[in-house]
N, C-alpha and C positions, 0 to 999 in steps of 0.2 A: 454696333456689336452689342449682343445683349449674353447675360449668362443664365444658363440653364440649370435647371436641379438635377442632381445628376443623384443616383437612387441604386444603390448595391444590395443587389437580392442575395439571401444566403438558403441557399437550394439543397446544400445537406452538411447535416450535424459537425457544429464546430468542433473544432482539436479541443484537449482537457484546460488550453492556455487561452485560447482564441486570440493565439497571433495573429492568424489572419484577417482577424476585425480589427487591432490595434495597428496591421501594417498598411490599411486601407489610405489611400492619398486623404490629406485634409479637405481638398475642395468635396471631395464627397460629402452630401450633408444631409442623406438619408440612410437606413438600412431599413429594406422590407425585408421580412424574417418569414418564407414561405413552413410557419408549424402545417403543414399536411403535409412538408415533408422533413422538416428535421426535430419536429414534437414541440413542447411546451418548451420556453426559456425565458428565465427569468428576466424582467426587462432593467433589475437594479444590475446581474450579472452582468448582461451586455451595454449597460451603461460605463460599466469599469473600467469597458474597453472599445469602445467604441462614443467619440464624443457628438456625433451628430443626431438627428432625432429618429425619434423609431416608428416602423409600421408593422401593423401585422397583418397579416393574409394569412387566410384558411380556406384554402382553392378548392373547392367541391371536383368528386368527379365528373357530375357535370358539364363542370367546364375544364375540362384535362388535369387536374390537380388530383390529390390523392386523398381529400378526404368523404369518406362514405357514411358516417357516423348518421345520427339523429338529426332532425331539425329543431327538436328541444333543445341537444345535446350543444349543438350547432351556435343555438342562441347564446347561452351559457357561457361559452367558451371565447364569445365574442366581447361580451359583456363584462366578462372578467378582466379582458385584457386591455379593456379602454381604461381600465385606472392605472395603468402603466405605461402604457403605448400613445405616443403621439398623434398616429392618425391606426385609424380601423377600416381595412379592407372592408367593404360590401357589395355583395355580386347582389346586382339589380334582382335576376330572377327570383330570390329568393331569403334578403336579407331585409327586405323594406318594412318590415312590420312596425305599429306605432309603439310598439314597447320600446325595441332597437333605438327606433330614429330620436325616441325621449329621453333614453339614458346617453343616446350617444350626440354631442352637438354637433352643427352641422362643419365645425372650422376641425373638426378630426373625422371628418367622412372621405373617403374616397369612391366612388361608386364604382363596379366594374362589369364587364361582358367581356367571357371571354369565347373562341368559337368560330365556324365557318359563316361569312359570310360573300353572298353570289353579286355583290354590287353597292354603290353607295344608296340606293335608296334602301337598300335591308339595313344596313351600317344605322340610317338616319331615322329609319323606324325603331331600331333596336336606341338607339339614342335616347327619343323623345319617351323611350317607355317609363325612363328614370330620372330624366335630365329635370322632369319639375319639383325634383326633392335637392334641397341645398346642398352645397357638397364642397368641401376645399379642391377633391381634386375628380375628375372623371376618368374613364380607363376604359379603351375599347382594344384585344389583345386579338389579332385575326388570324386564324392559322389557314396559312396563303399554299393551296396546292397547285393554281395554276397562274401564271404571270396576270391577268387580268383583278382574279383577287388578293395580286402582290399590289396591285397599285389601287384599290379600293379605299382603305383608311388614310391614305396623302389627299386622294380626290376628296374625299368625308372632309376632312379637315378644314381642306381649302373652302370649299362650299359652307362651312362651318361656320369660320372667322371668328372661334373664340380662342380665346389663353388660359383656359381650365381645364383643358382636355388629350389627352395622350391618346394619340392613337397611331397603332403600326399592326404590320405583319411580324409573322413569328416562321420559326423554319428558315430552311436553306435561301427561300427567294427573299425570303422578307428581314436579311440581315441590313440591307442598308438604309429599308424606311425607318428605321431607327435615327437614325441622323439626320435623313431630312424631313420627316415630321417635326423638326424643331424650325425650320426656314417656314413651316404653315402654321405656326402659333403653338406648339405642345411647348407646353412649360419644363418638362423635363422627362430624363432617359434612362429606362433602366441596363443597368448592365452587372455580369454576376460580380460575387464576391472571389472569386479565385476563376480562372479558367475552368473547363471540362474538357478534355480531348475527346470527350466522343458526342459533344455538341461544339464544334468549328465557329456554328454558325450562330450561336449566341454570345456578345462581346463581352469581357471580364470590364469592370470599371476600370482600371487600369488601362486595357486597350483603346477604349472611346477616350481617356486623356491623350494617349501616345500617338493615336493614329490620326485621332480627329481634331485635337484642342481643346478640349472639352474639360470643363462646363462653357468655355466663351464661345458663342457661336455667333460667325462673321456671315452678315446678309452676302446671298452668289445670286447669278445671274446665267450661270450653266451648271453643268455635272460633267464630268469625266468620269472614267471606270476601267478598269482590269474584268475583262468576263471572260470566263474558262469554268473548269470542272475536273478536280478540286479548283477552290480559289481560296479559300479563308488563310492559308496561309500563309498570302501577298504580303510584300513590307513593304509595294508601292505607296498603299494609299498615306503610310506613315508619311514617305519622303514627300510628294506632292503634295501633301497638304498642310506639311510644315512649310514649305515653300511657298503658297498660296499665301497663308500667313502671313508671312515676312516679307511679301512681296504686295502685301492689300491687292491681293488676284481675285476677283470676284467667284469662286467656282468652290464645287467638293470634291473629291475622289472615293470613289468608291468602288467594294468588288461587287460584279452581278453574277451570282450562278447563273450559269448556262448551262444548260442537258442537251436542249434541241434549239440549232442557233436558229434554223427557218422559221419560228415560234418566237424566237426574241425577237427576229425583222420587225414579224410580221406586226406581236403584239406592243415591243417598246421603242420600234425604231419608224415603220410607218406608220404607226397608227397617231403619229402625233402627240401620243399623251403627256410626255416629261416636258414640253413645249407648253401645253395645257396648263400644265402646273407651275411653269412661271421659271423653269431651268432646264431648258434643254440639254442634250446629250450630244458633246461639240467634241469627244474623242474618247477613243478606247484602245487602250492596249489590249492585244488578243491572246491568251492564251491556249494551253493544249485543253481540247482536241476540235480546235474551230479554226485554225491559221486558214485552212484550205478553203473552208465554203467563206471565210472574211473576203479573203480577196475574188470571191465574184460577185460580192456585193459594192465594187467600188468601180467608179467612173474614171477614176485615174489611176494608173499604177505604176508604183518604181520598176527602173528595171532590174534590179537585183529580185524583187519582190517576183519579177513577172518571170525571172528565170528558176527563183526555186521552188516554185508555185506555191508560195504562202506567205501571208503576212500578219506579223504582230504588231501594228498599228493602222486602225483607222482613225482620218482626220477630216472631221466637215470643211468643205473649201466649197465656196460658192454655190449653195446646194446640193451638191454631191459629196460625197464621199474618196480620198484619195488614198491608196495602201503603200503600205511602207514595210519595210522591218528594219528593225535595230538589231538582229540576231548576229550578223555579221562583225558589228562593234569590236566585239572581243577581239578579232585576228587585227585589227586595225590597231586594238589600245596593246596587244602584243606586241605591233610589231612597233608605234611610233613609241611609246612609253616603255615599255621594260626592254627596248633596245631588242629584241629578239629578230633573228636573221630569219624569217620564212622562206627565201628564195632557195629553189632544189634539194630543201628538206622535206622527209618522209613525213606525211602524216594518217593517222589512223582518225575516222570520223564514229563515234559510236553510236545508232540511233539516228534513225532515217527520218522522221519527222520533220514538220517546217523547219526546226530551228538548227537539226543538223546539216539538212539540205543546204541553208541560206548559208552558216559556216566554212560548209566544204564548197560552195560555189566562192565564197569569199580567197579561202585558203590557198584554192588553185589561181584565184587574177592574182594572189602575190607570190607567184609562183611556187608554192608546194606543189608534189605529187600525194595527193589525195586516194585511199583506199575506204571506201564505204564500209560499214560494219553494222547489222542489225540482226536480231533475234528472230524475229519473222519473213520468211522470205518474199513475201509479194509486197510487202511494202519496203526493204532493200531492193530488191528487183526495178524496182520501179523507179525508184530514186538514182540506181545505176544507168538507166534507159534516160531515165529525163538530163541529166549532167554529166552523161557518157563517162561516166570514172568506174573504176572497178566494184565490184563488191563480195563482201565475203560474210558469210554466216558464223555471228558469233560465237558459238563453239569450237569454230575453227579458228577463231584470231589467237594469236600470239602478239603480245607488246614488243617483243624482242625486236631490233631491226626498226624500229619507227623514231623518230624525232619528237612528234609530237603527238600526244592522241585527246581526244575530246569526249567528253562524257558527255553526251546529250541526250540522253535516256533520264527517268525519273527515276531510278535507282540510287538510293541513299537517304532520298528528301524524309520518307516515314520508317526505314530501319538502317540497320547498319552495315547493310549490305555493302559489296565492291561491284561495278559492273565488269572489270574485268580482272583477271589475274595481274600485276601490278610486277612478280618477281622478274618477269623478261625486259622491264625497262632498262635502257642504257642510262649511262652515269649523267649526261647529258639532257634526258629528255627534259620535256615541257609535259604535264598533266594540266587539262582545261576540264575544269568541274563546274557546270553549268548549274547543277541543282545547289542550295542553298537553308540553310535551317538556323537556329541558332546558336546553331555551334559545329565547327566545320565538321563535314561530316567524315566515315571511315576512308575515303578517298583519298581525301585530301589531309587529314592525321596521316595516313599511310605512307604518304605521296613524300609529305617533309620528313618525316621518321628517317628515309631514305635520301634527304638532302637533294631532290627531284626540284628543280623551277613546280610553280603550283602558280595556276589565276582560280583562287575561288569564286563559288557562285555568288560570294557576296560582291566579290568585286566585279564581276558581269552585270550585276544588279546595277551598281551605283552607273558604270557605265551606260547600260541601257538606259534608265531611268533618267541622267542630263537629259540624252538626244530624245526621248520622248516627251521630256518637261518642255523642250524648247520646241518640236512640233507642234505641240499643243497648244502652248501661251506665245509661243515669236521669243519669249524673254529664255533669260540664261536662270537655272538653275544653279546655287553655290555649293561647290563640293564640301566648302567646310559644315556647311548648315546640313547637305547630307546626312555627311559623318558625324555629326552630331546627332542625330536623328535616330539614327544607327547603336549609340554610346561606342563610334570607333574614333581613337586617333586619328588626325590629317593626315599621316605618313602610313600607315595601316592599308590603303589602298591606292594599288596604281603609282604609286611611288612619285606624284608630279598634286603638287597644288590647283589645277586647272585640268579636264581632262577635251582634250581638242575635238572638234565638232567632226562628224563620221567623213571621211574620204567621198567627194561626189559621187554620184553613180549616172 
């Protein structure tokens, strides 16, 4: 285990206090301070509150940063800040001049390139154009439009073989070479100083502690992943990699956007490359909207998986590929754990997608009568033809009359929407909210307001998340280390200290 520098970028202008530099975790022990976008600040001011050392970057637009200024102007501004700042940003193209490199020493340089590149020999040209000027730290920033130049600066790296060099993609694909550019020598990672909700896919420092471990980074020998679209809002990779952890699992977890799953096959799954690089890709949980083409990418298949025609888990077995899903879990951890009676009660399924499908096919073996409910009618339709159950077009459902109904639509996860009218429920019912966020959402507030049974989406998670820890490693994942992962109380979820392995299929 080695630890990494871990490096919190401040991307726009602090508050009048900068709490947010003062609430920054300790193991942080840089701040780069992007002035092209949040201006000149004083380096005694953010000393006052912020105890680790400092960098500054002045990102040309050139290379996607905001500043357009002078090249005089430019020098100036650099020059003034090395008698405060710890280390000084310099982009190769255009910051090497003998004035610079003499007022600035080489133990406060960082050199940097940031930019498209089509392969590691551009990566390695672009490299060599600066690498023979000394430098504390080096920096290659790749902005990855298609999956092949997602996996270019890990390749660079490896082929590399030093420890002074950062290099990853940037953008939606290139959120997880951040983490494993440090398994190929990168001394350390940036991640911002507060989140952004309209960049997902850039990680707040705080996130890369909570999710990843971080700064301590444990040598793996594989990779696991969640790949869907959205993804960045997964709490998997938290819980599996807290568990890896605690369990010395050799592996990481991570989320991969997917857009076009044929395009991941082709480019990250056969093409051998993550195998190349010394961590193959040994499981993935599947998210929306890839369940359906997952499972014809696999040599074996459960039969639950194969009757609702989707699966949320693939698992390397013997060369191949085997699919699975965990979606059904819920009605299992209903009916063994919260003592809840499913036999010849009504239930309503909302949201015809894999994960409702695989629910209501669960729902009916423990004998509910099962009513399908979607918003679109060809993919209800279709879902009623494939599991022979009813189905009815959501404008037309009423809660009224039902025992139990399930949200399996992504309504809620990003507003505060209801998927359904909530007033017809009986005193009795059961509400199953499958979506999940950090804080329950209006469903499920509504749901108890009304003294309604409620399984939140958090509590499908934790569920889900055992049975797919233990398809993946053979080992048991611990509810408590979970829940702690989580910051939930052990009684907080599922109501039972242990949650029992899924009903055979």
């Amino acid at each position: 285990m080695i630890k990494a520098s871990l490096i919190a970028s401040l991307t726009e202008p602090p508050s009048a206090d900068g709490a947010e530099l003062s609430a920054l975790p300790e193991c942080v022990d840089w701040l780069e301070v992007r002035t092209d976008l949040v201006g000149e600040i004083s380096a005694e001011w953010l000393r006052d509150r912020f105890a680790g050392k400092l960098s500054f970057a002045l990102r040309s637009t050139a290379e996607g940063g905001a500043y357009a200024g002078s090249l005089v102007e430019r020098q100036q501004r650099l020059l003034r800040s090395s008698r405060g700042y710890d280390r000084i940003e310099l982009e190769g193209a255009r910051d090497l001049s003998g004035s610079l490199l003499s007022a600035i020493p080489a133990g406060k340089r960082c050199i940097s390139w940031h930019g498209s590149a089509h392969g590691v020999s551009e990566l390695s040209t672009r490299f060599a154009e600066f690498a023979s000027v000394p430098a504390q730290l080096y920096k290659l920033h790749v902005t990855a439009d298609n999956i092949p130049e997602e996996f270019a600066p890990l390749l660079f790296l490896k082929s590399l073989g030093r420890h002074d060099t950062i290099a990853y993609a940037d953008g939606p694909l290139g959120f997880w070479t951040r983490m494993a550019a440090l398994q190929l020598g990168a001394p350390g990672i940036f991640g911002l100083v507060t989140t952004n909700p309209q960049t997902p896919e850039r990680p707040s420092a705080k996130r890369l502690i909570e999710d990843y471990g971080l700064p301590y980074v444990w040598p793996i020998t594989s990779l696991n992943a969640i790949i869907g679209s959205p993804i960045f809002h997964s709490l998997s990779p938290r819980l599996h990699n807290a568990s890896y952890h605690s369990a010395g699992y050799p592996a990481l977890f991570v989320p991969l956007q997917v857009t076009d799953f044929e395009e991941f096959w082709r480019e990250a799954i056969t093409s051998g490359v993550l195998a190349s690089l010394g961590f193959p890709l040994q499981g993935m949980t599947v998210a929306s909207p890839h369940k359906e083409e997952a499972l014809l990418k696999a040599g074996m298949v459960s039969g639950v998986a194969q009757q609702a025609e989707s699966a949320n888990i693939l698992v390397r077995s013997n060369g191949s590929w085997k699919a699975d899903t965990t979606d059904p879990h819920v009605v299992y951890m209903a009916n063994l754990q919260r003592n809840i009676q499913l036999r010849d009660k009504r239930a309503a399924v909302i949201g015809c997608g894999g994960a409702g499908r695989a629910i209501a096919a669960a729902l009916v073996e423990s004998g509910a009568g099962v009513t399908l409910v979607n918003r679109g009618a060809e993919r209800g339709e279709y879902a009623s033809a494939l599991l022979r159950l009813p189905y009815l077009p959501l404008p037309e459902f009423s809660a009224d009359g039902y025992d139990i109904v399930v949200n399996a639509t992504p309504v809620g996860r990003d507003t505060d929407d209801v998927p359904f009218n909530i007033e017809g429920l009986s005193d009795e019912a059961l509400v199953i909210d499958l979506v999940y966020r950090s804080r329950p959402t209006s469903l499920v507030n509504s749901t108890v307001a009304r003294d309604h049974q409620v399984i939140d989406g958090r509590d499908v998670l934790v569920t889900q998340v055992l049975q797919q820890f233990r398809m993946m490693t053979g080992r048991e994942m611990s509810l408590d280390l979970a829940l702690d992962a989580l910051g939930r109380p052990a009684n907080d979820v599922c109501g039972a200290s242990e949650v029992p392995a899924m009903v055979a299929r």
